[in-house]
LUMNUVO-217293 format. One record per residue (C-alpha): residue in three letters; x, y, z. Coordinates in steps of 0.5 Angstrom, whole numbers, plus 2048, in hexadecimal, padded with zeros to 3 digits. Layout:
BEGIN
rest, east, north, up
ALA, X, Y, Z
...
***
This chain:
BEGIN
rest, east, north, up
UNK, 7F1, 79B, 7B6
UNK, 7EE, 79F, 7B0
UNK, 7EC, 79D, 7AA
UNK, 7E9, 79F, 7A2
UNK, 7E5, 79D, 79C
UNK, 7E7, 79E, 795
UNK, 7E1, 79D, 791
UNK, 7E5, 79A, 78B
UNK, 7E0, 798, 786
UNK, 7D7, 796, 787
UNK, 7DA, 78F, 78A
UNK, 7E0, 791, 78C
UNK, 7E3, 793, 793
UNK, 7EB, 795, 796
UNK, 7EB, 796, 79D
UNK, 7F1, 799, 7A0
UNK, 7F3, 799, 7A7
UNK, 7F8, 79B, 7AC
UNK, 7FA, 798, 7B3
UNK, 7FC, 79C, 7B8
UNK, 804, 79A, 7BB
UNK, 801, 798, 7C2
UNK, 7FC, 792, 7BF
UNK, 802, 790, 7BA
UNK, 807, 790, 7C1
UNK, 801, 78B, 7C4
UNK, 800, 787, 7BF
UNK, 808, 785, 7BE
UNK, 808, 784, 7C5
UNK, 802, 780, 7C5
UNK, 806, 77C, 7BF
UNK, 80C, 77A, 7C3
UNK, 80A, 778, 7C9
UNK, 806, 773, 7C4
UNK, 80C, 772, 7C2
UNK, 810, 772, 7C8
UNK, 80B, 76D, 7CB
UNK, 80E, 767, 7C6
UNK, 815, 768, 7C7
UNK, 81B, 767, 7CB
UNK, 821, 76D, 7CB
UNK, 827, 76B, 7CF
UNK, 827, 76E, 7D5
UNK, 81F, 76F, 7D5
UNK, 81B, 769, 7D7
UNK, 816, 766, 7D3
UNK, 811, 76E, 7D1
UNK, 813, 772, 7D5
UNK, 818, 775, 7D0
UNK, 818, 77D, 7D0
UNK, 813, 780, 7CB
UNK, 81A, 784, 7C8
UNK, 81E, 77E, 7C6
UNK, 818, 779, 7C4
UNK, 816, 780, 7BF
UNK, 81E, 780, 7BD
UNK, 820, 778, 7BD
UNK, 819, 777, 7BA
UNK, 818, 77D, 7B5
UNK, 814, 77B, 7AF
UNK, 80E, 776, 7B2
UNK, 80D, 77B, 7B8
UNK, 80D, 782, 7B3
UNK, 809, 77C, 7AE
UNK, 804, 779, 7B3
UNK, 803, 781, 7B6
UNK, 802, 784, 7AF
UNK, 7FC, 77E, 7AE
UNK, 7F8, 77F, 7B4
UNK, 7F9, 787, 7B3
UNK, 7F6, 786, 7AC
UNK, 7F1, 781, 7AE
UNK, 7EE, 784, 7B4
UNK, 7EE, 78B, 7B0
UNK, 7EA, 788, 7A9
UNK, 7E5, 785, 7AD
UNK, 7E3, 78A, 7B2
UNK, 7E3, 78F, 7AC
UNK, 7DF, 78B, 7A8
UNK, 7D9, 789, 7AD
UNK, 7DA, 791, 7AF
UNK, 7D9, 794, 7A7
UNK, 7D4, 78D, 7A6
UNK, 7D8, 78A, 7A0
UNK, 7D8, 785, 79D
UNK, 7DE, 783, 798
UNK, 7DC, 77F, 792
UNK, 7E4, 77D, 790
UNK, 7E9, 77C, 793
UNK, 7ED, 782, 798
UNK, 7F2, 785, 794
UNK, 7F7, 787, 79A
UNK, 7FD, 78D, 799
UNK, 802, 78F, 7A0
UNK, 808, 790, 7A2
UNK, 80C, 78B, 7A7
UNK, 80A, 78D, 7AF
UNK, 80F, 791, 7B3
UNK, 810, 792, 7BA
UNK, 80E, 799, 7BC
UNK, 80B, 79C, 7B5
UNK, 803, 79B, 7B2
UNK, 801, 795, 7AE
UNK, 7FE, 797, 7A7
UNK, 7FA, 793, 7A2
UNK, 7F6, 792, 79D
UNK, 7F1, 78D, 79B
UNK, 7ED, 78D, 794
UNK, 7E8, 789, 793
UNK, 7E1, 788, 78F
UNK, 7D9, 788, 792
UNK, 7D2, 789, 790
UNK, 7D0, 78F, 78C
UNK, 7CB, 795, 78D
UNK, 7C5, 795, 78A
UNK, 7C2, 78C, 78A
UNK, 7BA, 78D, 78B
UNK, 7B9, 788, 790
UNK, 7B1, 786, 790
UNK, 7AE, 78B, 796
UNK, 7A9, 785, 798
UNK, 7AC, 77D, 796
UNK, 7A4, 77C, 797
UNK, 7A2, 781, 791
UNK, 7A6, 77C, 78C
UNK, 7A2, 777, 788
UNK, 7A5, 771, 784
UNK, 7A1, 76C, 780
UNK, 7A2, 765, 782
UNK, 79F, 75E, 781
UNK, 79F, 75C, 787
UNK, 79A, 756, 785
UNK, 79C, 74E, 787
UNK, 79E, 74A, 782
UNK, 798, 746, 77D
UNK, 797, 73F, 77C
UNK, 79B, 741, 775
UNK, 7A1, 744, 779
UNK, 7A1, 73E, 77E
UNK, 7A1, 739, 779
UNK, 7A7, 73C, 775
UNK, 7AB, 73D, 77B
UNK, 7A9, 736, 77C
UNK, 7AC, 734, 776
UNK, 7B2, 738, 777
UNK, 7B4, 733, 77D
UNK, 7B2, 72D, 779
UNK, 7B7, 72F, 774
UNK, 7BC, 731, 779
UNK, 7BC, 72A, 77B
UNK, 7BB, 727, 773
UNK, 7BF, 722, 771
UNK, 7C2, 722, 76A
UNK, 7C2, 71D, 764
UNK, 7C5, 71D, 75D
UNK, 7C2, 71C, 758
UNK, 7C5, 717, 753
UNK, 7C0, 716, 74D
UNK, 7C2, 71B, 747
UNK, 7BF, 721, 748
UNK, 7BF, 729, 747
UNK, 7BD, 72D, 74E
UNK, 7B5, 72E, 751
UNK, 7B2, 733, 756
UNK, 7B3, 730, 75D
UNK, 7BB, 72D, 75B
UNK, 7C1, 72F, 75E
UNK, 7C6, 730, 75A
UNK, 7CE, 730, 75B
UNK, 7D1, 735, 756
UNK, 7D7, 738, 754
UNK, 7D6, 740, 752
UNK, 7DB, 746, 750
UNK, 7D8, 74C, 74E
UNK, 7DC, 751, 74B
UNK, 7DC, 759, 748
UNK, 7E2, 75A, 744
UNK, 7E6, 753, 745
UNK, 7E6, 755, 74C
UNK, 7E2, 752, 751
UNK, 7DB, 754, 754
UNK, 7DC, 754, 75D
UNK, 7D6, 74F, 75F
UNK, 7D5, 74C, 758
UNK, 7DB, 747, 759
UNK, 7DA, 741, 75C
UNK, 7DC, 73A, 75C
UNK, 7D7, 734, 75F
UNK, 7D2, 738, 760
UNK, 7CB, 737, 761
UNK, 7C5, 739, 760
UNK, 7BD, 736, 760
UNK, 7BA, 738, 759
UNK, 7B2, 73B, 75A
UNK, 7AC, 73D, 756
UNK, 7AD, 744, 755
UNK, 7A8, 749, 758
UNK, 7A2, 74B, 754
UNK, 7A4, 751, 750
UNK, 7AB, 74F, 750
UNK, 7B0, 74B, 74B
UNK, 7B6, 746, 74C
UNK, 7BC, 749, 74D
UNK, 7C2, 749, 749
UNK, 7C6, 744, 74D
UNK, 7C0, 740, 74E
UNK, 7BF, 73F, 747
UNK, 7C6, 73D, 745
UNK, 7C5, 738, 74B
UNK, 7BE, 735, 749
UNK, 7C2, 734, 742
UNK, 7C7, 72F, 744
UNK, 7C9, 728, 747
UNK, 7CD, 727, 74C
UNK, 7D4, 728, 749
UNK, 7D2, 72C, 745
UNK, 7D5, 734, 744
UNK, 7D0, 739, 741
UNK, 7D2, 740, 740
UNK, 7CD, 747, 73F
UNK, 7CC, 74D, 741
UNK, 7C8, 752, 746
UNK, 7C9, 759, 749
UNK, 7CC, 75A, 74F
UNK, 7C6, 75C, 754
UNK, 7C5, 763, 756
UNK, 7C6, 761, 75D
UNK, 7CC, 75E, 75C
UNK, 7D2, 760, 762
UNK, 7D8, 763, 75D
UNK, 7D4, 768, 75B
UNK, 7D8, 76A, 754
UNK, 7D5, 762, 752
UNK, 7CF, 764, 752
UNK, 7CA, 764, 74A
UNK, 7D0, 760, 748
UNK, 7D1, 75B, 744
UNK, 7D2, 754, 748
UNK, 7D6, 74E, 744
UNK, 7D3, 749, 747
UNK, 7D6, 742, 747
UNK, 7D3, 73C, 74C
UNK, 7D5, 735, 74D
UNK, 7D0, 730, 74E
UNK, 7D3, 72C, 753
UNK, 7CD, 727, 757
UNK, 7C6, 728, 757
UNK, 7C2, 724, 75E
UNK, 7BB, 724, 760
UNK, 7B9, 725, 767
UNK, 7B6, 721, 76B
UNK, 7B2, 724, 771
UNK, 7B0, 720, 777
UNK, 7A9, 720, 77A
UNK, 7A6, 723, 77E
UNK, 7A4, 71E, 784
UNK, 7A5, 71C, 78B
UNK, 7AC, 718, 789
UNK, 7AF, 71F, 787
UNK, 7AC, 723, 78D
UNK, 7B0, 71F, 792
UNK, 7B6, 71F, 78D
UNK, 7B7, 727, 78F
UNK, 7B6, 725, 795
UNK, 7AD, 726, 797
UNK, 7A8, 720, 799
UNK, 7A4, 721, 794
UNK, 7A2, 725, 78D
UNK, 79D, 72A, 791
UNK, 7A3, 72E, 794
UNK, 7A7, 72E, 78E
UNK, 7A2, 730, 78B
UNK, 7A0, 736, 791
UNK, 7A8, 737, 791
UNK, 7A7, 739, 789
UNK, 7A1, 73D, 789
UNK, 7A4, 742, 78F
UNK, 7AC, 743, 78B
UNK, 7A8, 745, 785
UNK, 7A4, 74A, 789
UNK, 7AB, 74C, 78D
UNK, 7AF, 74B, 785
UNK, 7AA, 750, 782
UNK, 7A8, 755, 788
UNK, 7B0, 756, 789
UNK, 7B0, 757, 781
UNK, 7AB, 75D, 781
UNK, 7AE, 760, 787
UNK, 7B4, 760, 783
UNK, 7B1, 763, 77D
UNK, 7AD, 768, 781
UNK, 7B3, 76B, 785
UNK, 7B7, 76B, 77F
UNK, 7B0, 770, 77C
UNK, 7B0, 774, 783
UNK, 7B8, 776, 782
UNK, 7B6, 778, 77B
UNK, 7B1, 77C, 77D
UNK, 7B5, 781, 783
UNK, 7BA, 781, 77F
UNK, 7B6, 783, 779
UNK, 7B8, 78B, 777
UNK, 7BE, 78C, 77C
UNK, 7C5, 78D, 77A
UNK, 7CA, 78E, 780
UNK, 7D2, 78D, 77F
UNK, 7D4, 787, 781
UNK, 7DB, 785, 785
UNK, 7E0, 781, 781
UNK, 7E2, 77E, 785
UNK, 7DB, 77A, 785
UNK, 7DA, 77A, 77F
UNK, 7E1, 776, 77D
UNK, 7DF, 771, 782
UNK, 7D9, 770, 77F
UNK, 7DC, 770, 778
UNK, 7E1, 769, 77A
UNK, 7DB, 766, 77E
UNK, 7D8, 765, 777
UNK, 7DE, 764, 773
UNK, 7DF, 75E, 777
UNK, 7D9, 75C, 776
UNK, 7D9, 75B, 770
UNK, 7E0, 758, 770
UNK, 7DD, 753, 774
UNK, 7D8, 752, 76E
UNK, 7DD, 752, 768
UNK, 7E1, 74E, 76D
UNK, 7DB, 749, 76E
UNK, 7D9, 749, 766
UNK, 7E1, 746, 765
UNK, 7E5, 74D, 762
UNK, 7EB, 74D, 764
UNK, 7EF, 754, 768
UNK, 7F1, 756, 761
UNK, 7EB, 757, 75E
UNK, 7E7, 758, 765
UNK, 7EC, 75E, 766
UNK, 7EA, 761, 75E
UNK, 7E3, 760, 75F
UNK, 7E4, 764, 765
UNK, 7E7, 76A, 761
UNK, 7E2, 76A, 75D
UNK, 7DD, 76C, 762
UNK, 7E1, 771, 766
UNK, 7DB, 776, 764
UNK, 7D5, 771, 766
UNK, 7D9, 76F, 76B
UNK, 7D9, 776, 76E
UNK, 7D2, 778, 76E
UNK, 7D1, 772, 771
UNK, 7D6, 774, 777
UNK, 7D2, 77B, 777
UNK, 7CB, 778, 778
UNK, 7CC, 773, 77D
UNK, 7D0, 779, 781
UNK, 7CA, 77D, 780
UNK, 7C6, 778, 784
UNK, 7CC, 778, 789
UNK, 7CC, 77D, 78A
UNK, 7C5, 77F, 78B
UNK, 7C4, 779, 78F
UNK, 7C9, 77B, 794
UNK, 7C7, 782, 794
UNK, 7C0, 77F, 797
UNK, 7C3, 77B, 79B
UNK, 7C7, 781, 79F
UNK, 7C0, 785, 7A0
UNK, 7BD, 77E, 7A1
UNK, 7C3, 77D, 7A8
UNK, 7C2, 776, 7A5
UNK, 7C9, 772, 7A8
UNK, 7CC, 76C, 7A6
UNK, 7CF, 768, 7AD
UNK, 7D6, 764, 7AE
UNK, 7D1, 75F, 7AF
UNK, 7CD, 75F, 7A9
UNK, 7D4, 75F, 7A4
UNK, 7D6, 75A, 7A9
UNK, 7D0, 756, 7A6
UNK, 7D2, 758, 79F
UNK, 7D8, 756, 7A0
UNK, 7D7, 74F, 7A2
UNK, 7D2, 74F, 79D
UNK, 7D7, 750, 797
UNK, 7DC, 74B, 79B
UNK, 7D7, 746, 799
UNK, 7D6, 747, 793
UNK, 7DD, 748, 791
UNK, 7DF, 742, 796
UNK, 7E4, 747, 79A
UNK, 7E6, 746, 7A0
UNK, 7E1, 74D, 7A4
UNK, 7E8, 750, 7A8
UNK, 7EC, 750, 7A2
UNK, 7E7, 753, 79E
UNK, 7E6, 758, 7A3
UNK, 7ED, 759, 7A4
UNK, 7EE, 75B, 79E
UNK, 7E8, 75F, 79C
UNK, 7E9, 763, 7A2
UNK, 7F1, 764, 79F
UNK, 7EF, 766, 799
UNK, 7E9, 76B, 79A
UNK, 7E5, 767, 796
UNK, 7E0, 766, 79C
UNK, 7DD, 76D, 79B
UNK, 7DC, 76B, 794
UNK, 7D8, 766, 797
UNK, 7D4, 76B, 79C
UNK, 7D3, 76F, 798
UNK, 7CF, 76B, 794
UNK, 7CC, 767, 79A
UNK, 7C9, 76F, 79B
UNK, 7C8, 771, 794
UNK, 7C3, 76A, 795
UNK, 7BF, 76B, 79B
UNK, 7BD, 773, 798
UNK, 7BC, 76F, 791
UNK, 7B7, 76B, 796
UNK, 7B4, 771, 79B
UNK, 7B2, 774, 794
UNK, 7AF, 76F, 791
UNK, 7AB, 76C, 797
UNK, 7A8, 773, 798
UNK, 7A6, 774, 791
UNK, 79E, 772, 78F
UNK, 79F, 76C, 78B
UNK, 79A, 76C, 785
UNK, 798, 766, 781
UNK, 799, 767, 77A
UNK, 792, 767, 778
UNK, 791, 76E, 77E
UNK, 796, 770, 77A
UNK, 794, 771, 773
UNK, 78C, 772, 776
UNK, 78F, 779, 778
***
């Protein structure tokens, strides 16, 4: 078997190959005796049918499964030979197999570019991290949020306008041009009114709302936030118009011994014990997920490769249907999602190219690293997802093996575990050592 690499672009390769006519003889022999083993021909028993007249009576499955195990064989083995690694999908290009005569194909595919710096010694990078436990101030607050989550609420009945800790039921419809705004359009929606930060004043919306009565509708405006999803919103003018539905106040429980054994502990001390550990997980996880996002910033800081397409889409429809899911979630319908959308093709595009920059890094680290991902461990994510999505597991993995998405799934398992051997190689620096030096 001979082969050739045609280097199509910085990330592209086509590969030719030619297989002599003895392998493509064997391969069709292999194939209807596969066949033949199944079937009953009369005169013949049951698989013992001659090579001849199986390849004859069963023509397309025996040049189909032959043509498939020729090419299958032929793209792994060269693919491990040349240490390929396709990032898309194989683009595949041959003609029908023939007895007798040599097989030529093609395949086309996307791979990693030349010229991604990859940090000689993982040990040398450094990242800035607070790695502290939580204080008695995060503890507390943390505490709260569970008291909150278990709240219970209590309408207030007397005549009165909204005050800071009231929960708040609203109606609100923002609009620029008499058209709706994405994320500025709910209905039943609640919120809990609070004292702004120092230095800081109420909101547009938070002051239409402290004006009204419960049934009441206020009206004003406010300029759409900088960091609004639809990038072509932003500095707008927002016409907003918010219906005051109901106002309840909160009614914490205390926290005693009677609440402990009601989530299940003896007593408080436990409780108390189970709150101060989760803040301290909550936060440290927090600031590693700070720090991994400043130590991707920093090896990427200055490179510029070319990137596969075929990444980058990938990564342009992961976003965009993360933020169909969040439209979605605030109440817009497919209309006006699907506008939304089309006015952030060109963030949307950027956004493809960083992430896929990342991807691409990562797996290039992870190749020089021979880090691998078993068919156990995606075995475990897949059981994983099952139970988040309350799916059958052999379905699931049926049909994520069926449509290739499980590679989807390893390679972020991998691109995971070089994330994590960077990062836990890398000196950990606290925020004050950093700005000492």
């Amino acid at each position: 078997m001979a082969h050739s690499i045609e280097v199509v672009s910085p990330v592209s390769r086509k590969i030719s190959v030619t297989v002599p006519a003895e392998e493509v003889n064997a391969a069709l022999n292999a194939a209807a005796r596969e066949v033949g083993a199944s079937v009953t021909l009369p005169g013949f028993r049951k698989g013992k049918a001659p090579v001849s007249v199986i390849e004859k009576r069963f023509a397309g499955e025996v040049l189909s499964r032959a043509s498939e195990t020729l090419v299958e064989r032929r793209v792994a083995d060269i693919l491990k030979e040349e240490d390929l690694k396709p990032l898309s999908r194989l683009d595949y290009n041959g003609d029908q197999i023939v007895r007798g005569k040599d097989f030529s194909f093609s395949f086309s595919f996307e791979t990693l570019p030349d010229g991604i710096r990859l940090p000689e010694d993982l040990s040398a990078l450094s990242v800035e991290m607070d790695s502290s436990e939580a204080t008695e101030e995060e503890i507390d607050a943390f505490t709260k949020r569970l008291l909150k989550s278990t709240a219970s609420l209590e309408e207030v009945k007397e005549v009165r306008l909204p005050e800071n800790g009231d929960i708040v039921t609203i109606d609100v419809d923002g609009e620029v041009d008499g058209k709706s705004v994405p994320g500025m359009k709910v209905e039943n929606y609640s919120i809990q009114l609070s004292e702004p930060a120092e230095g800081k004043e109420l909101s547009e919306l938070d002051k239409i709302i402290r004006g009204l009565h419960a049934g009441e509708e206020g009206t004003g405006t406010m300029v759409c936030p900088e960091d609004h999803i639809d990038e072509s919103l932003r500095g707008k003018t927002v016409n907003l118009t918010v219906k005051l539905n109901k106002i309840s106040r909160e009614i914490l429980p205390e926290l005693d011994d009677d609440y402990a054994k009601k989530l299940g502990f003896s007593d408080l001390a436990p409780l108390k014990k189970m709150l101060a550990d989760q803040a301290s997980h909550n936060k440290i996880s927090a600031a590693r997920s700070a720090a991994e996002q400043k130590l991707i910033a920093s090896v990427l800081e200055g490179q510029d490769f070319p990137l596969p397409e075929a990444v980058v889409k990938n990564q342009q429809v992961e976003y965009e249907n993360e933020i169909r899911d969040y439209l979605g979630q605030q109440g817009l319908d497919k209309a006006a999602i699907d506008d939304s959308i089309k006015n952030m093709e060109g963030e949307i595009r950027t956004r493809g190219e960083e992430r896929a920059r990342v991807q691409v890094f990562l797996t290039a680290l992870a190749r020089r690293e021979k880090l691998e991902v078993s068919a156990q461990e995606v075995d475990m994510q897949i059981m994983q997802m099952a139970r988040e999505y309350k799916q059958d597991f052999r379905k699931l993995r049926e049909a994520l093996y069926q449509n290739g998405a499980v590679n989807d799934i390893q390679d972020r398992m991998l691109n995971g575990k070089a994330m994590n051997l960077m990062f836990d190689k890398a000196q950990k620096v606290a925020p004050a050592e950093a700005k000492a030096e």
